[in-house]
Phi, psi and omega in degrees: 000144191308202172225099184275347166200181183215129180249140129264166193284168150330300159293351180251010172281138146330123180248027167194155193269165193246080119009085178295311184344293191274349159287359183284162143008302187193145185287149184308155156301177141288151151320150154216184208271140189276023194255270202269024182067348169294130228260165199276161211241127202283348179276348183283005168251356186275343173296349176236043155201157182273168148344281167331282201301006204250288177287359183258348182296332213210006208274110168258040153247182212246331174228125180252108178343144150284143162260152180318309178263029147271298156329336186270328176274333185286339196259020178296310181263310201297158324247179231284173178277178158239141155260145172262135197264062183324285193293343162280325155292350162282324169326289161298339182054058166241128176312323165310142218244125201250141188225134168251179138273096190278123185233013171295319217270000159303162204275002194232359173095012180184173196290033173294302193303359182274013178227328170293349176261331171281333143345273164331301179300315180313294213266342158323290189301328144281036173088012226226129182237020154188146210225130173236170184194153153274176178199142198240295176255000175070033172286324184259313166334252151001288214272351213248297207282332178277313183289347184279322180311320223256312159308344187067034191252147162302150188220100196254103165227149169244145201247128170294111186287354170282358178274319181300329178281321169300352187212051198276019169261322160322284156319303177286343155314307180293323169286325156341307187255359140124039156239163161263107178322125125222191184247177219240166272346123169236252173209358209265302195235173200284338176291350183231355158268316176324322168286337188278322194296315182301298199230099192302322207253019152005072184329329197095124187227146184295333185293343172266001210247300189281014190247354160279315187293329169310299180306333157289307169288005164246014179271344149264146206250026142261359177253131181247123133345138175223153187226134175280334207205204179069271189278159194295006176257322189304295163321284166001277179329294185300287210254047136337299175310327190277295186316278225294341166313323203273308207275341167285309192303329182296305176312308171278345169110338201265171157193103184333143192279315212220144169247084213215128188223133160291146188232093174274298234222316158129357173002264219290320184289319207251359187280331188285315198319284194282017142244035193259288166009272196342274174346289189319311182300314187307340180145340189283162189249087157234136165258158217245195199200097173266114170251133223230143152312104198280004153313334188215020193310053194347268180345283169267031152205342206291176168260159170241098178205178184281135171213185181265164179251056187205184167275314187283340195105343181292013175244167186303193090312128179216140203273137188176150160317139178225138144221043154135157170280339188246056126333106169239108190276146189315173186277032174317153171263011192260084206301298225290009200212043160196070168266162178282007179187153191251163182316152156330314174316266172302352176266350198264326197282329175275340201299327176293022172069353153292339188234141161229166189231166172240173171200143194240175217209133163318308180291284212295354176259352162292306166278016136246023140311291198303309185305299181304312198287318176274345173277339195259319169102339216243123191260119199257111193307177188280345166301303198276349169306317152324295169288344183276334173302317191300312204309298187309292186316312170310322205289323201278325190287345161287328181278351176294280201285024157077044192224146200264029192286185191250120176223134152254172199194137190258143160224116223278326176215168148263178171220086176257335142263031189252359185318302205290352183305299190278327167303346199259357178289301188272355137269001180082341165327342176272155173222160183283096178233131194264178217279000000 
């Protein structure tokens, strides 16, 4: 009988994380300081982040330890399934063999927490009793807010406010779980009344939701900043997600063709990507597929230059796709797939031709959101409806030229809080908006 999915046991997680930095190509620019353009220094970074992340940040070994009492927590989901997606290739009537990685079955519904319980863990262990962050659809939010609970840390988020009001189950997870909630813009700090001044009804953008949560863990001096995505210890974190892809795929036989993840801030794609990478620098022949919104089209518009990674300026400058930091992107429901700029990682990889990207339209990735939920059974957020529009398009174009590939895919949340999303869908109520 086929096999619809491949588990491993407990004892079979991957007990370290896979440190791309010294296998890339040619070395990251560095961050630098926006005063003197000079590349920053790990104590100008210690006032919002511990030590550890400081250093898993800038980190040339190649594999880094899971610690144990990460591990302990991880094995609440981990690890996680791989599915073979049968009835969607029956569907398409295609040769090709389509595999996700379910990262839904986390406690908060997506891969956020494989990097928010290590977060939590770092700075618990240096003393550090409260952790603030933004969150744009509240996938990270949520995942922040759960690893702070299991660590016992106070939990400070500012919520990008058109997510918060378009996604208020979200909001309520996280106060479930002892944290405090608010939109983004606010009045709590000085970067968001200022902007509130500009503009009262101001929507939010993750560059504003994080130039409060910065202003906030340094003006206090028991609070450290957490980031869901973007910088390199974040990446770090996620791939878990790959190792364990790789040693399921070995169980099914398989080895990808395609590599293909939705890409905001850039996590969940690079949690599955790089130790897919890996292979790849190494000799193997796959191509990868960062998918993107054309609402918010980092990848495939932005410039690749330094820019900061908030609205006010208060972060490091980091070379990277942009597409200006006072960016503010329409008000789309794919909330997790609209920052003005992708990690260093993943923007280095593409501008080198390793990576290539896509960008989708709303409706179409809502209908192969909705296409997946009926052949598949699994509702899928609305962030991962994206790779699944690329996956379907791959897929059909393996049955035009007949070729027999492999396409894998991380599918990054479920959207069982994303229903109302999908009700203003199935009611025709969404509309299609670019950039």
């Amino acid at each position: 009988m086929d096999r619809k999915k491949f588990l491993l046991d407990e004892n079979e997680m991957p007990k370290k994380w896979y440190n791309i930095l010294p296998d890339l190509p040619r070395p990251l620019d560095p961050p630098l300081d926006p005063q003197t353009k000079e590349p920053i220094t790990p104590d100008q970074l210690s006032a919002i982040f511990p030590k550890a992340l400081i250093e898993q940040e800038m980190s040339p070994e190649r594999y880094i330890p899971i610690p144990k009492e990460v591990m302990d927590v991880y094995r609440l989901w981990r690890p996680t399934p791989l599915y073979r997606a049968e009835r969607l290739e029956e569907y398409l009537d295609t040769p090709a063999k389509i595999y996700y990685k379910y990262e839904g079955v986390s406690p908060p519904g997506s891969h956020k927490p494989n990097t928010a319980v290590a977060q939590a863990y770092y700075n618990m262990k240096e003393g550090i009793e409260r952790l603030t962050t933004e969150t744009g659809a509240g996938q990270w939010g949520s995942a922040l807010a759960f690893a702070c609970n299991r660590f016992e840390m106070e939990c400070m988020i500012y919520m990008v406010k058109v997510s918060y009001e378009q996604k208020p189950y979200r909001k309520t997870m996280m106060m479930l779980w002892g944290a405090e909630v608010i939109p983004s813009p606010s009045t709590r700090t000085n970067s968001g009344r200022a902007i509130l001044e500009k503009d009262p009804n101001n929507p939010g953008s993750l560059g504003i939701a994080i130039s409060e949560a910065v202003e906030d863990a340094a003006t206090h001096d028991n609070t450290n900043y957490s980031l869901g995505s973007v910088l390199n210890h974040v990446l770090l974190h996620q791939t878990i997600v790959g190792e364990e892809a790789k040693l399921q795929l070995e169980i099914a036989g398989d080895y990808p063709d395609y590599v293909i993840g939705c890409c905001g801030g850039g996590s969940n794609y690079a949690g599955l990507a790089l130790p897919f990478v890996r292979d790849h620098l190494e000799g193997k022949e796959i191509e990868f597929y960062a998918v993107e919104p054309t609402a918010c089209p980092t990848l495939t518009k932005g410039e690749y230059t330094y820019d900061f990674g908030d609205t006010a300026g208060l972060t490091p400058l980091l070379k990277m796709y942009t597409l200006g930091h006072d960016f503010i992107p329409p008000s789309i429901h794919a909330g997790g797939l609209r920052y003005h700029g992708d990690a260093p990682i993943i923007s280095a990889l593409k501008h080198d031709g390793i990576m290539k990207a896509l960008a989708y339209r709303q409706l179409e990735c809502f209908d192969a959101g909705a296409l997946f939920t009926r052949v598949e059974g699994i509702v899928p957020a609305p962030e991962t409806s994206h790779a699944i529009k690329a996956v379907i398009d791959i897929a059909l174009d393996c049955k035009k030229k007949g070729e027999e590939k492999v396409i894998l895919f991380n599918f990054s949340g479920h959207g069982l809080l994303d229903l109302g999303s999908y009700e203003l869908y199935l009611e025709g109520k969404l509309k299609d908006v670019d950039e």
